[in-house]
C-alpha positions in Angstrom: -19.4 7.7 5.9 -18.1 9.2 2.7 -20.6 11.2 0.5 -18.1 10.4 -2.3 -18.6 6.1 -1.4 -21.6 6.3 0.7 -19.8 3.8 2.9 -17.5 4.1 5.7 -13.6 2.3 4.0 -10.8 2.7 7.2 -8.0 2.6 4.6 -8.5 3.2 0.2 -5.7 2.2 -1.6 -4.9 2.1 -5.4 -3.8 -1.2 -6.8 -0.5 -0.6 -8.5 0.2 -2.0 -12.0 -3.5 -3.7 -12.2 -5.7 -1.1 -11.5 -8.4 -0.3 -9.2 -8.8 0.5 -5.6 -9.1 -1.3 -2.5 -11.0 -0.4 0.2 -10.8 -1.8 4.3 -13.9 -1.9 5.9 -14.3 -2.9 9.7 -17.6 -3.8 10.5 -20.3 -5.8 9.1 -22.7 -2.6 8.5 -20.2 -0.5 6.4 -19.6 -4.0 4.2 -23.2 -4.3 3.7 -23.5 -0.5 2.6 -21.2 -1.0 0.2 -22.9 -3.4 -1.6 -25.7 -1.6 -1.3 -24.0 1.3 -3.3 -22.8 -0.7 -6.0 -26.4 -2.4 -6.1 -24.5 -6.0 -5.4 -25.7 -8.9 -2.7 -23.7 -10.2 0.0 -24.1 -11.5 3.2 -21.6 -10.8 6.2 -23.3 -12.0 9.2 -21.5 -15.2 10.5 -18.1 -14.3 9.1 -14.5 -13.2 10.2 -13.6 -11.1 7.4 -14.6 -10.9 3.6 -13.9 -10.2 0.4 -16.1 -8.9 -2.8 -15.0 -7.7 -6.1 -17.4 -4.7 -7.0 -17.5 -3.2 -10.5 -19.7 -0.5 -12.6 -19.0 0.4 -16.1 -18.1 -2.9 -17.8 -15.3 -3.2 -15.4 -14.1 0.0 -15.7 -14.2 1.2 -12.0 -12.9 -2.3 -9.4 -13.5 -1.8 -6.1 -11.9 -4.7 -4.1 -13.7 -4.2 -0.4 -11.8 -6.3 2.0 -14.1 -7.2 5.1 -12.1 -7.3 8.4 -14.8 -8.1 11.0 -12.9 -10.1 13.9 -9.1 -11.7 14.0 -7.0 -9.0 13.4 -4.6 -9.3 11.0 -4.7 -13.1 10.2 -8.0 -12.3 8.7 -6.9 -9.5 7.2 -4.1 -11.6 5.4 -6.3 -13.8 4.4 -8.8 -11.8 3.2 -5.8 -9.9 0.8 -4.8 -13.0 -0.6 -8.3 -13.7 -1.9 -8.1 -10.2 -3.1 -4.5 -10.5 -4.4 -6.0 -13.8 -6.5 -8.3 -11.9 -8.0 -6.7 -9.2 -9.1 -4.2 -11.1 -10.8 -7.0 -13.5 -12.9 -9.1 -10.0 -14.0 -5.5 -8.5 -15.2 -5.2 -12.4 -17.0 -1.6 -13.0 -14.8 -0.9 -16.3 -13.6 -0.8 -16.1 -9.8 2.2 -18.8 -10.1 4.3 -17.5 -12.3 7.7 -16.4 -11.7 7.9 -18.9 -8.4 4.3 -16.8 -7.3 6.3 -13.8 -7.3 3.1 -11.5 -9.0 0.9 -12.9 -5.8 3.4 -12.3 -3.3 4.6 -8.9 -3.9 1.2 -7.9 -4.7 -0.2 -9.2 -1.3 2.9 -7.7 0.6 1.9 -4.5 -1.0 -1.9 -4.9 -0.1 -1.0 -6.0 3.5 1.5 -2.6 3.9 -1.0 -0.1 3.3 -3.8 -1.9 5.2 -2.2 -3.3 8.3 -1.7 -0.6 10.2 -5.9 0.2 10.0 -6.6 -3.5 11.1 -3.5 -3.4 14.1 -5.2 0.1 15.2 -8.3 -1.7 15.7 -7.3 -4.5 17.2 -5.3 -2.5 20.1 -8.2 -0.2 21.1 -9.8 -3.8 21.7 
């Protein structure tokens, strides 16, 4: 656990361009202490994965904590593009403009820096 988060995130990565961070958590109990931190609700029993958007200070500070509880990295793709979809509406971009091209390199991005967290887990199980 981080004294800095007070959660446990397997991967924190800055969003480039749009701002904020995104943070990989792996189990259910880390997710929950996250909100829990930010004082926010969510409920991750009965779930594959997750996502929240987290914010303090107007929307100054964005944490985007993608939940990646069971089906590797298809739930962690799927997870980022809810992610990537937010991003782009809280930065006011059109996720379909340019032939999607904002969404896709944003979620090929996202998917780089947190795949190799996600395929690490799923090959110790």
């Amino acid at each position: 656990m981080s004294k800095k988060t007070g959660y446990k995130a397997v991967r924190i990565c800055s969003v480039p361009l749009y701002g904020g961070e995104v943070h990989l958590i792996l189990s259910r109990k880390q997710m929950q202490a996250a909100a829990d931190a930010y004082g926010a609700k969510i409920n991750a029993e009965g779930f594959a994965g997750q996502f929240a958007r987290l914010e303090r200070g107007g929307g100054r500070e964005r944490r985007y904590l993608i939940g990646v509880y069971e089906g590797g990295l298809s739930t962690l793709a799927h997870e980022l593009g809810h992610a990537a979809l937010d991003i782009l509406q809280v930065a006011g971009i059109d996720a379909h403009s340019g032939n999607g091209e904002p969404f896709c390199y944003l979620l090929g991005h996202l998917f780089d820096e947190c795949a190799p967290a996600v395929a690490k887990k799923v090959m110790r199980s």
